[in-house]
Backbone bond lengths (Angstrom), bond angles and torsions (degrees), N, CA, C in turn:
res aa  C-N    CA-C-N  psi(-1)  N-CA   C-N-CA  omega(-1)  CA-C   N-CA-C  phi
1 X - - - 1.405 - - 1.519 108.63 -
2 X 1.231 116.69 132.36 1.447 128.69 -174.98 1.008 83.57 -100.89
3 X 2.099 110.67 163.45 0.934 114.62 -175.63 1.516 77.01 -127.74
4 X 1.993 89.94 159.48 1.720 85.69 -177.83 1.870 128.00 -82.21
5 X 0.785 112.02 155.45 1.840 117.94 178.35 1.023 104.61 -69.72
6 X 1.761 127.80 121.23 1.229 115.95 173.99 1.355 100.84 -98.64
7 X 1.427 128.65 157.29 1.676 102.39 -174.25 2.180 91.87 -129.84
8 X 1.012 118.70 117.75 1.775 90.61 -159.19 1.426 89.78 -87.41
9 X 1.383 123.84 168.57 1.560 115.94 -165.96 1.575 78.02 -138.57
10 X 1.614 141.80 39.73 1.081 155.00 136.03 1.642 105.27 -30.09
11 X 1.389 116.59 110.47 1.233 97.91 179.75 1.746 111.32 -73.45
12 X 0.905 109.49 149.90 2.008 122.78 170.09 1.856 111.12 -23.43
13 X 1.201 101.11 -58.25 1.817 110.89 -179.15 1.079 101.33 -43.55
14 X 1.701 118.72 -60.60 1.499 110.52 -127.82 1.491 103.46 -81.94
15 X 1.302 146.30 -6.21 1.264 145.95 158.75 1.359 105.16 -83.44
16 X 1.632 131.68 -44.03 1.293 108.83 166.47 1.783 127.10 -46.97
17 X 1.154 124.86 -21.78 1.186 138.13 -144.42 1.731 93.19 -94.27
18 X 2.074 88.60 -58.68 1.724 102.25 -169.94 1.941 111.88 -55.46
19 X 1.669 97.95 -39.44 1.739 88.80 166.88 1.659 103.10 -65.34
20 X 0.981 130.50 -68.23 1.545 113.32 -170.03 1.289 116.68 -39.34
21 X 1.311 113.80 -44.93 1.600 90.04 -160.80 1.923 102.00 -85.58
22 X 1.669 122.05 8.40 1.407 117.76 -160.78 1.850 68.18 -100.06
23 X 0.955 143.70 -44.45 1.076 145.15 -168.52 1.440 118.43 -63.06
24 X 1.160 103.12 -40.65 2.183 114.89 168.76 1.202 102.03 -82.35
25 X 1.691 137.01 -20.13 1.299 112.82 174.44 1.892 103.68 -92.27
26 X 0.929 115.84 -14.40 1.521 125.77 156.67 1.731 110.19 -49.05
27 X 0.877 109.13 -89.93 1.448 118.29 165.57 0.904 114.38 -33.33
28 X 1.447 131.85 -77.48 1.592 123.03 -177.12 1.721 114.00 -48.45
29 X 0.792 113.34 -41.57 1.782 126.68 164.06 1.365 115.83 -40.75
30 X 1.849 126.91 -46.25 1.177 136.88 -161.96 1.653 91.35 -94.94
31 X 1.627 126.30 -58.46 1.046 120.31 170.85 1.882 122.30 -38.34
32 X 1.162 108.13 -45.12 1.713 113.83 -170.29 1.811 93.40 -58.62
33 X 1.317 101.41 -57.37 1.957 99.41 -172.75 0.959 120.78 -89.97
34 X 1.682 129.84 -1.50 1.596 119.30 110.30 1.792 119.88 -15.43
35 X 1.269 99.15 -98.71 1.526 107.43 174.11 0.983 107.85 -27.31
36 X 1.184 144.45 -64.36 1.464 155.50 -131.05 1.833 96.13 -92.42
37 X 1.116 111.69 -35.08 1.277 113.91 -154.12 2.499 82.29 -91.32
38 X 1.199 92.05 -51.94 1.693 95.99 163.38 1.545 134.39 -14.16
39 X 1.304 84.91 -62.96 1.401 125.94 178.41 1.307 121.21 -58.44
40 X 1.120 97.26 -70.78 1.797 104.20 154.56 1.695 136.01 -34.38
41 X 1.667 80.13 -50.63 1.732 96.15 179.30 1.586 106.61 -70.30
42 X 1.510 115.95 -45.98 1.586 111.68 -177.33 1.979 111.34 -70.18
43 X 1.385 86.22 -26.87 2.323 84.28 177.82 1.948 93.73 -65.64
44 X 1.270 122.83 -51.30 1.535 115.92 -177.48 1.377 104.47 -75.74
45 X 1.400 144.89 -9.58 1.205 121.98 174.62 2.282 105.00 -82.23
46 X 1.512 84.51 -32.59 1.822 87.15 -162.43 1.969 83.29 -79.18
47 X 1.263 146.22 -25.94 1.062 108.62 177.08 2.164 114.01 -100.58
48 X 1.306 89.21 22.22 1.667 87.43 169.47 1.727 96.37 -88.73
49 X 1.651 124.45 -40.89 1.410 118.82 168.50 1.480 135.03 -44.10
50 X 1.527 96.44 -33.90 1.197 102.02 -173.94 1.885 116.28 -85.58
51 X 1.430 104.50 -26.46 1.448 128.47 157.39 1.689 106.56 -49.63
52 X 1.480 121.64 -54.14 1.226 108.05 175.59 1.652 122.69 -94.13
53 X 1.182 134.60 -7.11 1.243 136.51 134.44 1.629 119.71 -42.85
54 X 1.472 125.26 -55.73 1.385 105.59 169.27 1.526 114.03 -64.95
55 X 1.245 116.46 -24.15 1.686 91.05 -162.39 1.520 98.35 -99.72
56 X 1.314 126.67 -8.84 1.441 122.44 140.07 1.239 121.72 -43.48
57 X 1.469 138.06 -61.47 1.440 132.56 164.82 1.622 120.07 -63.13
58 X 1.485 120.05 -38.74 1.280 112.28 146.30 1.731 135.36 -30.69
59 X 1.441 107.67 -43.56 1.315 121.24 179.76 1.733 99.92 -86.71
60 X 1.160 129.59 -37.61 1.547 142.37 171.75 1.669 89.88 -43.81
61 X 0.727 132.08 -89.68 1.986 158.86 -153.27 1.138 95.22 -65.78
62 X 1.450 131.77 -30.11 1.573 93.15 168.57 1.516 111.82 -118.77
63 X 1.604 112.05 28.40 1.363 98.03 152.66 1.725 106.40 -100.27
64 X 1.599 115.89 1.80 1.345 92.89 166.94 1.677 119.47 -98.58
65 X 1.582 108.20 -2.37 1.138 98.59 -167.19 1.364 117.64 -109.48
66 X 1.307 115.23 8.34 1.688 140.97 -152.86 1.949 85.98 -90.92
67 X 1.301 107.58 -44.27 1.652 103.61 -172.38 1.855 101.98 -75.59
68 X 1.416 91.09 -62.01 1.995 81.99 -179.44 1.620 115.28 -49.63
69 X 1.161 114.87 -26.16 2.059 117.24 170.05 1.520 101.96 -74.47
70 X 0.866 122.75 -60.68 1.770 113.14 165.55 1.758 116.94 -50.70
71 X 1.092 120.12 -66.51 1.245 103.26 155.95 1.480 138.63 -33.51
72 X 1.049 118.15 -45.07 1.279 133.04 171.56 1.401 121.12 -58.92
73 X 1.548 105.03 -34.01 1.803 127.79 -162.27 2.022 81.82 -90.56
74 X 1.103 104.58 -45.87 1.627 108.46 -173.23 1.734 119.27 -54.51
75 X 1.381 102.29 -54.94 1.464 126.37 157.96 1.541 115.84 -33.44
76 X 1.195 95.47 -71.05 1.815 98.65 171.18 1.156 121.20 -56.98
77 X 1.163 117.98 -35.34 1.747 117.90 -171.68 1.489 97.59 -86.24
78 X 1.042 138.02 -40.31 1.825 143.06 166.57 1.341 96.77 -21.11
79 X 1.269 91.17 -71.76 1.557 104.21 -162.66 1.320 125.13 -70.51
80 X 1.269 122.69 -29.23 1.761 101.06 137.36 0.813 156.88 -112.17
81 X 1.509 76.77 40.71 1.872 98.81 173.79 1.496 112.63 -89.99
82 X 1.136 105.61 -13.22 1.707 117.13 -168.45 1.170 121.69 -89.48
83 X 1.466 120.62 5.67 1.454 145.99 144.95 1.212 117.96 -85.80
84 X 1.433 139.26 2.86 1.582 125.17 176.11 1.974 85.03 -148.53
85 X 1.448 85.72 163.68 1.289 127.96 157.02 1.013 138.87 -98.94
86 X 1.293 131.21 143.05 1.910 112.88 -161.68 1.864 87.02 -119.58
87 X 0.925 101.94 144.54 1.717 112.51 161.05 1.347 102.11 -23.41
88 X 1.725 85.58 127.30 1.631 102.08 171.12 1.462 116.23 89.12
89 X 1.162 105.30 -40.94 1.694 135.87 -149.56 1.572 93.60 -80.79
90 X 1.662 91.87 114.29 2.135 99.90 162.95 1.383 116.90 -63.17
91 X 1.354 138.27 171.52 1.887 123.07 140.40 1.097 112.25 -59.88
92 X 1.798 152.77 -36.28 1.351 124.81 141.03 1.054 158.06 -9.84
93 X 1.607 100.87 -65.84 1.627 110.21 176.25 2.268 104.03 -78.08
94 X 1.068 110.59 -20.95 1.262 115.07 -169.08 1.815 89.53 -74.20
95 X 1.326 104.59 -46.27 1.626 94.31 -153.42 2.038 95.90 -79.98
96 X 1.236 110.84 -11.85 1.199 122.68 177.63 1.707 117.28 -75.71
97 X 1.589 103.61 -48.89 1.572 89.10 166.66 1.734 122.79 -92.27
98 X 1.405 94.79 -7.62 1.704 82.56 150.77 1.572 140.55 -82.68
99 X 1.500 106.47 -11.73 1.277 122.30 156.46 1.547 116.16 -55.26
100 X 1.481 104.99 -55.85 1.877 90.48 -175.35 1.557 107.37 -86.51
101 X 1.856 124.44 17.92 1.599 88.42 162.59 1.127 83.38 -111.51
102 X 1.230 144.53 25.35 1.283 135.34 138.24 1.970 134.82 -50.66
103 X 1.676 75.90 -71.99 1.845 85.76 158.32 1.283 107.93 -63.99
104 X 1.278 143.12 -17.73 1.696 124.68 175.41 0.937 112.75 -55.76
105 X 1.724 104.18 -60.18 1.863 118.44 -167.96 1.259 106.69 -63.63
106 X 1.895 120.24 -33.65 1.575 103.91 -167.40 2.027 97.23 -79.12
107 X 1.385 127.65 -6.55 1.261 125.72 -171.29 1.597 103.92 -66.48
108 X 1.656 120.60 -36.77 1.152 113.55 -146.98 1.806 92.87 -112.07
109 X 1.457 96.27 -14.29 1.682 89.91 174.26 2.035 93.52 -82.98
110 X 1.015 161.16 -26.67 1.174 161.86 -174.44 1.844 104.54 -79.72
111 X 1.304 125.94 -18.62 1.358 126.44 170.34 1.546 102.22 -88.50
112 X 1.234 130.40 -8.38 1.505 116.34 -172.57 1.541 99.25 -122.71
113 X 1.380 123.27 -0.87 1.191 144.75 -178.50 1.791 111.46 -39.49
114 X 1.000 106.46 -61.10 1.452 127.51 168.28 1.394 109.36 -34.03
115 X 1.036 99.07 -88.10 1.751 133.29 -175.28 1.448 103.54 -30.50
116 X 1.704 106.58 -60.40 1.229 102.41 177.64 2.100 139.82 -61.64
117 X 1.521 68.49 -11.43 1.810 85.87 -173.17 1.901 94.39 -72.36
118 X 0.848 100.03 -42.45 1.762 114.82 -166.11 1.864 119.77 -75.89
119 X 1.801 99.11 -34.35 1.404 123.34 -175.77 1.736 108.00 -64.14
120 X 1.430 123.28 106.81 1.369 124.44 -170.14 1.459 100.06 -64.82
121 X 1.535 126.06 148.26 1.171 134.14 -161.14 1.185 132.17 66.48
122 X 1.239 121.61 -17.33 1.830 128.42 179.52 1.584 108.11 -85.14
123 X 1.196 118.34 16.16 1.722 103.19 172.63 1.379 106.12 -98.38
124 X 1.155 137.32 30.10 1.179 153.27 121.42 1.134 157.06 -45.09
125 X 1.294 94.01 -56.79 1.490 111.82 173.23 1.664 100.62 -100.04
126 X 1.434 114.43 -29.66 1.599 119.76 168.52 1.547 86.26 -48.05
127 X 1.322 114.66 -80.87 1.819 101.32 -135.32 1.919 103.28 -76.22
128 X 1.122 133.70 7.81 1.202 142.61 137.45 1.710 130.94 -32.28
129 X 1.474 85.95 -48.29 1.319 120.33 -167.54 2.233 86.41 -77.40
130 X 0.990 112.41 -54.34 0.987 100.04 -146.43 1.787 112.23 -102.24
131 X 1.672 95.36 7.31 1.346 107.69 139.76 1.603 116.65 -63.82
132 X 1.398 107.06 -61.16 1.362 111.76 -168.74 1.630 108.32 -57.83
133 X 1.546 130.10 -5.35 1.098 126.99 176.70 1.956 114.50 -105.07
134 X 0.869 105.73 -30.31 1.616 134.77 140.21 1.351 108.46 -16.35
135 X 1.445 102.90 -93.81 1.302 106.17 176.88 1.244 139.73 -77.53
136 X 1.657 102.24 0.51 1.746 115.50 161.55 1.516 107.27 -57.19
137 X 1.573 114.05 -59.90 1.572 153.56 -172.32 1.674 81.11 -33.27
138 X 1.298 102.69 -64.27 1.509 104.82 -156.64 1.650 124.53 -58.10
139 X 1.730 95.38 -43.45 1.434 131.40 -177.55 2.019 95.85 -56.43
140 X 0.866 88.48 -68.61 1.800 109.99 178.92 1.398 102.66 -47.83
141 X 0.956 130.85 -41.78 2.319 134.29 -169.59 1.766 79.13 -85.54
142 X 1.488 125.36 -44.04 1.521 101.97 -149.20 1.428 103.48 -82.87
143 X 1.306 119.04 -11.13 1.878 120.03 -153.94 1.532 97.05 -75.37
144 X 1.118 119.48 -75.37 1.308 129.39 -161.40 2.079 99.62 -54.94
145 X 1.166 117.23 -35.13 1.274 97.61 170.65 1.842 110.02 -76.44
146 X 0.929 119.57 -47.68 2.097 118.76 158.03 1.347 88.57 -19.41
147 X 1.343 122.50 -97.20 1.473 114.51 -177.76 1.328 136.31 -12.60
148 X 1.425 102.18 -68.06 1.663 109.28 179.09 1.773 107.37 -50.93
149 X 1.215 104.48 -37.62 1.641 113.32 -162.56 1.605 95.05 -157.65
150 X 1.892 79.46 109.13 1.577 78.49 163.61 1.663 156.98 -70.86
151 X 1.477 79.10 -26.67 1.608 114.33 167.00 1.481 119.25 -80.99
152 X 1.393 115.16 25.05 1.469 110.49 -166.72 1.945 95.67 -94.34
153 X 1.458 117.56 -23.59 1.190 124.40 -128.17 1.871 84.84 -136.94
154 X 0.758 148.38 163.09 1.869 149.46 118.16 1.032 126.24 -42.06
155 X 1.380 135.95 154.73 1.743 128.02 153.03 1.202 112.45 -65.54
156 X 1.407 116.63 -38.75 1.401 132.01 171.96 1.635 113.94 -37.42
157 X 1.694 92.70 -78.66 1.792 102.46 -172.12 1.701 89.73 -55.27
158 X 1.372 153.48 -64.66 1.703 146.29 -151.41 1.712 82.10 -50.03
159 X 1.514 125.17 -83.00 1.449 134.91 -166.60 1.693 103.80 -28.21
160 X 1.007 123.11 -68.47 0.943 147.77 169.29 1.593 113.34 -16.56
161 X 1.276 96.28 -48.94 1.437 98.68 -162.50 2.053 103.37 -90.32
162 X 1.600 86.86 -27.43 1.865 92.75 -173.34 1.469 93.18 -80.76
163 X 1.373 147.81 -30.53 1.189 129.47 145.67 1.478 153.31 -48.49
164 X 1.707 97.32 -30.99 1.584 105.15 157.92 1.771 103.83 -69.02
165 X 1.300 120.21 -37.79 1.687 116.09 -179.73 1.696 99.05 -57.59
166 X 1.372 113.45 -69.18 1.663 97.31 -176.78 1.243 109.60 -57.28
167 X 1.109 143.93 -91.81 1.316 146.67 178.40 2.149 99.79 -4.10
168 X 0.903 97.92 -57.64 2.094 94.27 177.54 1.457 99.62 -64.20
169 X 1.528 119.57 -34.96 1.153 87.49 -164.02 1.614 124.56 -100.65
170 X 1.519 105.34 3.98 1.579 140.91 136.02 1.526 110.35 -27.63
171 X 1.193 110.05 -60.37 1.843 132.58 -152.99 1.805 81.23 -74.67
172 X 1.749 104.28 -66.44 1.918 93.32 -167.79 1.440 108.72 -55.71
173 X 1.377 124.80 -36.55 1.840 99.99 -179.35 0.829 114.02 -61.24
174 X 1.560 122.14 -68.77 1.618 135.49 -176.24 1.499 114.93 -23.39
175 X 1.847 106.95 -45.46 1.886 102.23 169.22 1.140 118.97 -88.27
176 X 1.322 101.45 -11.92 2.067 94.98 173.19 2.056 101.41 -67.55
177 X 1.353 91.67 -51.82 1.596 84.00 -163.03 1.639 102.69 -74.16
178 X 1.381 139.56 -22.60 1.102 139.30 169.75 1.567 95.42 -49.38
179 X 0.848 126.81 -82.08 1.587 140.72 -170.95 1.812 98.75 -24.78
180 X 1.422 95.38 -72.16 1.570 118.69 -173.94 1.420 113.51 -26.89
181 X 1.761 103.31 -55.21 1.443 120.24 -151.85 1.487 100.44 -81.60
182 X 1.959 110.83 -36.55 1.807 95.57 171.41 1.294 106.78 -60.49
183 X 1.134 133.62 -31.93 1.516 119.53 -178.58 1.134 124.90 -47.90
184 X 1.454 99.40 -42.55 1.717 104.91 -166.51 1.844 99.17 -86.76
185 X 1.109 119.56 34.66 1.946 114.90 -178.89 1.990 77.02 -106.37
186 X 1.025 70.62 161.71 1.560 92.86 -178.98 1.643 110.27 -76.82
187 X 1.197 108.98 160.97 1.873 97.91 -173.42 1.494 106.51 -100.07
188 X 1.439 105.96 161.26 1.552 114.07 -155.69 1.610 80.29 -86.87
């Protein structure tokens, strides 16, 4: 029994052609998820930058704003402190050691002073700040005449004024940590 001759009359090209082109859609296939796979890597590299750019300015903002919130926290407590006496304690020595944590806080808000003028987003919580120093200024010129004469002044306008100080110094945390906390959201 012979077996029959198949003879294929396939012309020569068309299998050269069919590996090429199974071979370019191979390739083009490996190239695309290349890219694809690229792509991916550069979207997680540009938002790992942007992760350390905020928490670089995150870390920026609260070494400038950590002294004006202490300041601020200092300010308020001055000021009603300057109605009592503590045990033991003259109006001298009282108005004396509230003077130097006064000059402390204004020492370390005057070292970041700069920074803050220049720091994008901090004129906010800057000019907050400088209400709440404002109306210390004011509180401080009006007391000692209250004293001399009580009737020179209101209970109202004195109240008044140690409430615009808390109330400012309300306003500087609230925008420090407002500020702070978009930082810390993750980046789009």
């Amino acid at each position: 029994m012979t077996l029959p001759v198949v003879i294929d009359t396939t012309p020569w090209w068309i299998p050269f052609l069919s590996a090429l082109g199974g071979g370019g859609i191979g390739a083009g296939g490996a190239l695309l998820a290349g890219r694809w796979t690229q792509d991916r890597e550069d979207k997680r590299r540009h938002r790992s930058q942007l992760e350390a750019i905020r928490a670089a300015k995150a870390e920026r903002l609260r070494t400038l704003y950590a002294p004006l919130a202490a300041a601020s926290l200092v300010l308020n407590s001055v000021a009603a402190s300057l109605h009592y006496l503590g045990e033991g304690e003259t109006a001298e020595s009282r108005d004396e050691r509230l003077n130097e944590e006064i000059s402390r806080a204004y020492l370390k808000c005057q070292e970041v002073a700069g920074y803050i003028a220049i720091e994008p987003g901090a004129i906010a919580t800057n000019n907050a700040f400088n209400e709440v120093t404002d109306n210390f200024a004011r509180y401080f010129a009006v007391l000692p005449l209250e004293r001399e004469n009580p009737e020179s002044f209101s209970e109202e306008f004195i109240q008044g004024l140690q409430e615009a100080i808390e109330s400012g110094m309300k306003s500087v945390l609230d925008l420090a940590r407002s500020q702070l906390q978009d930082l810390e959201e993750p980046a789009p």
